[in-house]
C-alpha positions in Angstrom: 125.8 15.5 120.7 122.3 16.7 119.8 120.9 13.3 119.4 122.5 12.1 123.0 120.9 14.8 124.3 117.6 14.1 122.5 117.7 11.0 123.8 118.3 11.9 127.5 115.4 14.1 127.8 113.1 11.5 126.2 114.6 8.9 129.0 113.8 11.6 131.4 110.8 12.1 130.5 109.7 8.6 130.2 110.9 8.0 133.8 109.4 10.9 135.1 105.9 10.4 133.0 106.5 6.8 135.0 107.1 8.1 138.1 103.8 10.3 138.2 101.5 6.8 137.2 103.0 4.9 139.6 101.9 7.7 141.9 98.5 7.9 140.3 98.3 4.3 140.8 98.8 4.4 144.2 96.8 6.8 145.2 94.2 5.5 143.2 94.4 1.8 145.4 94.5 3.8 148.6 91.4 5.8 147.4 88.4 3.5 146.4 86.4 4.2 149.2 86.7 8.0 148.5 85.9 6.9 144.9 83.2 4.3 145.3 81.7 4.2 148.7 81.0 7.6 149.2 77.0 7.4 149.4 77.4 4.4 151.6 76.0 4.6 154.7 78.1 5.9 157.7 79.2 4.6 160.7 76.4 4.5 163.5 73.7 4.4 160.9 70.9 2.2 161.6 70.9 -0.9 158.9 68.2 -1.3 157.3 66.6 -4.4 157.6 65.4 -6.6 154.8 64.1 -10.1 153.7 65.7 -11.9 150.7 65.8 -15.5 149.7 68.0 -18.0 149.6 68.2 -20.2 146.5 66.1 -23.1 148.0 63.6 -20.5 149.0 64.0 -19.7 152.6 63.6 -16.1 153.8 66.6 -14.7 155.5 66.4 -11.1 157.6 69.0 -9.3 159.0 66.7 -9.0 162.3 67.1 -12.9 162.2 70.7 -11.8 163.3 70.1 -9.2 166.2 73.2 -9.9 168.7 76.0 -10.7 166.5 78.5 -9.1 163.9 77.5 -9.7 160.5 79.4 -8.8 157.3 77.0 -8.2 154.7 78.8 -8.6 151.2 77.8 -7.2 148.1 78.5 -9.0 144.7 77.8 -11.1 142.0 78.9 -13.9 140.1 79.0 -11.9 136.8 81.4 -8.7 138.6 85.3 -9.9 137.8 86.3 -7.8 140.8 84.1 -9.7 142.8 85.5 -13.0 142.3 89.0 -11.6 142.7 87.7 -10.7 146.2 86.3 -14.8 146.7 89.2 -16.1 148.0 89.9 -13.1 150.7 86.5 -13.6 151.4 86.3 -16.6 152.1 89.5 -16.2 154.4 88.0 -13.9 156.6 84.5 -16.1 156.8 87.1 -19.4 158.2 88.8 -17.2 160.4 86.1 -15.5 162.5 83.3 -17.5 162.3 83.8 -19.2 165.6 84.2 -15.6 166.9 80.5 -15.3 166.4 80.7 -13.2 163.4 78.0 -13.6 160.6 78.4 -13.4 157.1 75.6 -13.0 154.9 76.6 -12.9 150.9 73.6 -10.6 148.6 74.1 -11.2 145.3 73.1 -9.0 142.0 72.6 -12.0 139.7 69.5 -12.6 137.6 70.3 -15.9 136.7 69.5 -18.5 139.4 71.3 -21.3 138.1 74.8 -19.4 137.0 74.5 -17.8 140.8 74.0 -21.5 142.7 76.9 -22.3 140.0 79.2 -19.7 141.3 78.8 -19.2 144.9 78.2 -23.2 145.4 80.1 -25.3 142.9 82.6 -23.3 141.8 83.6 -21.0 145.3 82.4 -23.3 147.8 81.0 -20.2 149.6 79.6 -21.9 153.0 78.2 -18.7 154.3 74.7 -17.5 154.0 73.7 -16.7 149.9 70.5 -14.4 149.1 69.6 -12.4 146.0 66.4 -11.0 144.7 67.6 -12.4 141.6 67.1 -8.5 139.7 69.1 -6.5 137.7 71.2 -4.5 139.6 70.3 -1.0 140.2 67.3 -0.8 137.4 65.0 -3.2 139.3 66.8 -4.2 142.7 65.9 -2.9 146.1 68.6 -3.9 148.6 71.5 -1.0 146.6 68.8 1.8 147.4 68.9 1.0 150.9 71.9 0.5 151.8 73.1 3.5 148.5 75.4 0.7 146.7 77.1 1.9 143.9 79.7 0.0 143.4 80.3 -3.9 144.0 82.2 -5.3 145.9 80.5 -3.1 148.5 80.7 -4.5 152.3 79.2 -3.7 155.1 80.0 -4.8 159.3 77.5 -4.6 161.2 77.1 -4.5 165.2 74.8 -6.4 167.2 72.9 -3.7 168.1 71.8 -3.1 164.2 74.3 -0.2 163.7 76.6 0.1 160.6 80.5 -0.1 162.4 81.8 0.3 158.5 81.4 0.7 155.2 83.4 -0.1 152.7 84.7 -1.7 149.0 88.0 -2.3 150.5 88.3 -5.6 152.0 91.6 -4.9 154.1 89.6 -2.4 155.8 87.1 -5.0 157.0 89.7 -7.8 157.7 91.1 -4.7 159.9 87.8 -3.7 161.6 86.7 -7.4 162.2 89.9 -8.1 164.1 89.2 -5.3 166.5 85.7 -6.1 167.4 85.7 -9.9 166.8 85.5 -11.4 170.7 87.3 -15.0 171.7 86.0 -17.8 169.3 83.2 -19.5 171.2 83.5 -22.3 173.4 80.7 -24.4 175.2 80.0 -24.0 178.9 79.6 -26.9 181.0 79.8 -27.6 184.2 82.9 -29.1 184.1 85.3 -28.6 181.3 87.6 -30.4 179.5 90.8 -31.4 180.5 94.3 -32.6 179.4 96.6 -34.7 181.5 99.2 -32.8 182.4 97.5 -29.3 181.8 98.9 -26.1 179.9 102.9 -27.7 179.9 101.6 -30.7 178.7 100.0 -29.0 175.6 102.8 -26.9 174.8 105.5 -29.8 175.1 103.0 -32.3 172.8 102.8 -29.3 170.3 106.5 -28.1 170.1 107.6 -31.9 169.7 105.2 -32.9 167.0 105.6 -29.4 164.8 107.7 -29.6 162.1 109.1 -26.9 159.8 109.2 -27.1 156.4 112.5 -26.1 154.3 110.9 -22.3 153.4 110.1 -21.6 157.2 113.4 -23.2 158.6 115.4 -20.9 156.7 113.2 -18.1 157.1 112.7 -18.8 160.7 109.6 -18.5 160.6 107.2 -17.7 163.4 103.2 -17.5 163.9 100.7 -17.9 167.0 97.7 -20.1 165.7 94.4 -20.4 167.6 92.5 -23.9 166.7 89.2 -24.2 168.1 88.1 -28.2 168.0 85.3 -30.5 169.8 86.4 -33.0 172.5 84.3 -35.7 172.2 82.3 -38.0 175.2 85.3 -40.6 174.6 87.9 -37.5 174.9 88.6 -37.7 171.1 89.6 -34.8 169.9 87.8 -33.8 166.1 86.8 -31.1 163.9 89.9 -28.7 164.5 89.7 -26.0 163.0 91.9 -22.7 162.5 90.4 -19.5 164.5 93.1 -16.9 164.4 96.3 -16.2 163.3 98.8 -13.8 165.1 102.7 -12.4 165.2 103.5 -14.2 162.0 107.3 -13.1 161.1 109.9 -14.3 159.5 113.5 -13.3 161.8 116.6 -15.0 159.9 118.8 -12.7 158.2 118.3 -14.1 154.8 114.7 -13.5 155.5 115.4 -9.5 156.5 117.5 -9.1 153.3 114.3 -10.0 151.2 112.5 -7.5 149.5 109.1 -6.7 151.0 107.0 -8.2 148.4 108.9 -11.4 148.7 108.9 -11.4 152.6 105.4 -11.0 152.4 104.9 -13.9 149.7 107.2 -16.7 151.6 105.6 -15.3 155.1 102.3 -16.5 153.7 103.6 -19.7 152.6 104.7 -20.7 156.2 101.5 -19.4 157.4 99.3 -21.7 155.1 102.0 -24.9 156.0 101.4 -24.1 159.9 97.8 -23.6 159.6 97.5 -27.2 158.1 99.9 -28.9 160.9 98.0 -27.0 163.4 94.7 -28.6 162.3 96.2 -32.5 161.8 98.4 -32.0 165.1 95.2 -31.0 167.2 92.9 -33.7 165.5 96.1 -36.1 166.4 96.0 -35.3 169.9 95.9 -38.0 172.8 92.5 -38.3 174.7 91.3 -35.4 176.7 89.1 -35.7 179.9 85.9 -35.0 178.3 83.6 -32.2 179.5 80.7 -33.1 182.3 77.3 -32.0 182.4 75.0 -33.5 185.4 78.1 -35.7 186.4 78.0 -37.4 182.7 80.6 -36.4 179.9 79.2 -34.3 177.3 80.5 -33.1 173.7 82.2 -29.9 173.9 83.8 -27.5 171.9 87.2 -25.5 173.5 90.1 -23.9 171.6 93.9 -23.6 172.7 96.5 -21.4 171.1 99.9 -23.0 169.6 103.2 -21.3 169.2 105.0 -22.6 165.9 108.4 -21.6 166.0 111.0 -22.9 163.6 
């Protein structure tokens, strides 16, 4: 009897003890900028600006910016939680750079080479890339002005030169750049592009062409995809590209049973497969009017949003 209750309390315990770092873990996530950022600078601060060079040489300024968001991201190629951060990253640089938003990547290496390596070769990280090439907080410049302790460090910047946030959390940018980020950009022209048939047209092209794949038939899943593409002079369509993503769900029943994690994990499956039909459907598209400028058609660049449902 003594031993079974010996070895209740130790179960108890265990669980409990288990209980208590799940909860310290938890807390811990939800409190990185509380932990890391909190020397940052704050929200309406006036960014410093600063001149740093790309690998090839060229000097790059924040002033070169004045007008647009830009994300400045802290990191380097030799920082683990960095790289875990790449691929997020790089998400957020597809999905609002036609929203004007621009992203300029400062790195902490001091190795040239094993920086190109990283950000070019390995990542494919289009945006921006400057470093002064120092080590990081003994001989660097940029983490005293803008009081980086800790990398990843982000900032979003206005277009006024203001810091809107600063963080090491990338949620919280993804979250701040999808309230600020305008309409991805389109070209103005005196006349713009058409297609025959208009709005209905689209939509009726779009829902016949789309379809689902076996994970988001039975999940039934849902998502609103803006694609921002050029309409050529001959009214070819090219260079689609996916702009936003919106309402993504999943609304069977055997998709509400799931557990949250797994919702979560086959929601972003269907998202990815719809993302890639949304770019090969608008890229398949029949011949647009093209756009006019001075009565002659012109090259233009337009979006259009499309409603995958399966």
């Amino acid at each position: 009897m003594r031993k079974i209750l010996f070895t209740a309390l130790c179960a108890l315990f265990v669980s409990v003890t288990g209980v208590h770092a799940q909860s310290a873990d938890s807390n811990q996530k939800k409190d990185l900028d509380a932990k890391y950022a909190v020397n940052m600078l704050k929200s309406g601060a006036k960014a410093p600006d600063f001149k740093l060079k790309t690998y090839d040489g060229k000097l790059i300024s924040l002033s070169l910016y004045c007008g647009s968001y830009v994300v400045l991201d802290f990191w380097a190629s030799w920082c683990p939680d960095c790289r875990r951060d790449i691929p997020a990253m790089k998400t957020l640089y597809e999905q609002f750079r036609d929203h004007g938003v621009q992203f300029i990547g400062i790195s902490f290496d001091t190795d040239r080479e094993a920086w190109a390596k990283t950000y070019w070769n390995r990542y494919q990280m289009n945006w921006t890339q400057v470093s002064e090439l120092k080590k990081f907080r003994k001989e660097t410049n940029i983490d005293k002005l803008y009081r980086i302790d800790w990398i990843p460090s982000m900032y979003l910047v206005d277009p006024y030169g203001k810091i809107v946030l600063g963080t090491v959390e990338i949620d919280k940018l993804k979250a701040k750049l999808e309230e600020v980020a305008s309409a991805p950009k389109i070209s103005k022209t005196d006349v713009l592009p058409t297609f025959e048939g208009g709005q209905d047209a689209i939509d009726l092209y779009f829902t016949k062409a789309q379809r689902p794949s076996i994970t988001s038939f039975r999940a039934k899943a849902e998502v609103d995809i803006t694609v921002v593409f050029n309409v050529e002079m001959d009214g070819t369509v090219t260079g689609a590209r996916v702009a936003d993503v919106k309402n993504a769900r999943g609304t069977s029943k055997r998709f509400m049973k799931m557990e949250p994690a797994k919702q979560q994990r086959i929601l972003k499956e269907c998202v990815d497969y719809y993302k890639e039909q949304a770019v090969r459907l608008t890229n398949n598209m029949p011949k647009w009017t093209p756009a006019q400028e001075n009565g002659r058609p012109v090259q233009s660049r337009t979006s259009l949003t499309i409603a995958f449902r399966a």
